[in-house]
Structures are given as C-alpha cells and as structure tokens.
C-alpha positions as semicolon CSV with decimal commas, in nm:
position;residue;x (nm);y (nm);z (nm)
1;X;-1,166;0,262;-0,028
2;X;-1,027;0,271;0,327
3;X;-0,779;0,069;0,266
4;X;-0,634;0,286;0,032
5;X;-0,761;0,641;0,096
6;X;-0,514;0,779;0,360
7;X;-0,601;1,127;0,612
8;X;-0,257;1,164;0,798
9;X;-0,181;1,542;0,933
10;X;0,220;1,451;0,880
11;X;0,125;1,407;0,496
12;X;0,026;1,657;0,292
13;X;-0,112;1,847;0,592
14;X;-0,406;1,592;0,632
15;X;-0,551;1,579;0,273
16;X;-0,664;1,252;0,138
17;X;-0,403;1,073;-0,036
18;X;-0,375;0,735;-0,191
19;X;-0,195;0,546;0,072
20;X;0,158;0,485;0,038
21;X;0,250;0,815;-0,208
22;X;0,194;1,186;-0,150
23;X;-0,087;1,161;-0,478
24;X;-0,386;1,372;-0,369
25;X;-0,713;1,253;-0,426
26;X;-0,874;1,582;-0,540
27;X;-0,575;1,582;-0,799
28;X;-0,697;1,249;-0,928
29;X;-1,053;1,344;-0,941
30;X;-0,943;1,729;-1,110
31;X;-0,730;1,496;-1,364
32;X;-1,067;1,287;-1,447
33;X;-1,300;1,599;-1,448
34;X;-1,076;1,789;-1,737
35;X;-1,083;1,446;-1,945
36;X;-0,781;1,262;-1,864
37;X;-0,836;0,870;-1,912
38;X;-0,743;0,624;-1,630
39;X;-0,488;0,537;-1,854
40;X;-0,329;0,921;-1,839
41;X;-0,369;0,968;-1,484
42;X;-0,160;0,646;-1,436
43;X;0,099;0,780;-1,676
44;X;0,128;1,109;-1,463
45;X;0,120;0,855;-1,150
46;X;0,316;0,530;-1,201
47;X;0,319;0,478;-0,846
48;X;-0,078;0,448;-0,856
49;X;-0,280;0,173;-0,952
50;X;-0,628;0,152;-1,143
51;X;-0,786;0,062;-0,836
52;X;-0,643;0,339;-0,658
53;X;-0,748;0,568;-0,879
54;X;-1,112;0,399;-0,833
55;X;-1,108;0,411;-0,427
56;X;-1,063;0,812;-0,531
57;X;-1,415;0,808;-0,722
58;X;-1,541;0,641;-0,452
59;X;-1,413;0,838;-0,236
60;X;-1,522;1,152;-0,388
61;X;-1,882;0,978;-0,405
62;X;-1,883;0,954;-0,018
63;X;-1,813;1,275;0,048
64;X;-2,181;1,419;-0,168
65;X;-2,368;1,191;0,081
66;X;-2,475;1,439;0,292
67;X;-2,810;1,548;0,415
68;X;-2,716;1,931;0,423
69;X;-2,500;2,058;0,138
70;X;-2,246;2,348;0,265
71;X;-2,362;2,539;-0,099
72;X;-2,729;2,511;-0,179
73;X;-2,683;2,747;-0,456
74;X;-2,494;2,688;-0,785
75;X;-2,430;3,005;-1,010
C-alpha cells in the first residue's frame, strides 16, 4: 500500500491518490461501494492497475483501525 498510496499537499491538495496519477482513493472506493467491478473502475482509470485499485481497499481498511471512532452513532 505505501508504495502506491500517495499524500502530497501539491496534488490534489493532500488527498490520497494512487501514486503517479491525480486518481483519488475515496473515488475508487465510492466507485466499488455503488457496484462498479474492478474491471469498470479500470475502464474509467486506464492509468490504474488492479493492484492499485487493491492498495485503495487496503488503504481504506487502515484508516477503520482506530481505537476511538470520530462518529459513534450511525442514523
């Protein structure tokens, strides 16, 4: 994941990117939670690669590995 999960403030004012492109992460993992395949994502981003779009889901993992959640509550 690290070395393909970017933070750099000159890109995309700091967001997570896959490294290399200006592809967001949470665009990736937004693509994947409304049902697009792998497959589909790498349509929409041929400058991606499977794996890259795996170093996002593991990405995204990392970041629910807290101890304290910011939002306890879910409506």
């Amino acid at each position: 994941m690290e070395d393909r999960i970017v933070l750099d403030p000159k890109i995309c004012h700091g967001k997570p990117t896959i490294k290399g492109t200006r592809v967001l992460v949470s665009n990736i993992l937004g693509a994947l939670s409304a049902g697009q395949t792998i497959e589909e994502i790498l349509e929409d981003y041929p400058n991606i690669t499977k794996e890259d779009v795996y170093a996002a889901l593991a990405y995204g993992s990392h970041l629910t590995n807290f101890e304290n959640y910011p939002y306890q509550r879910f409506v």
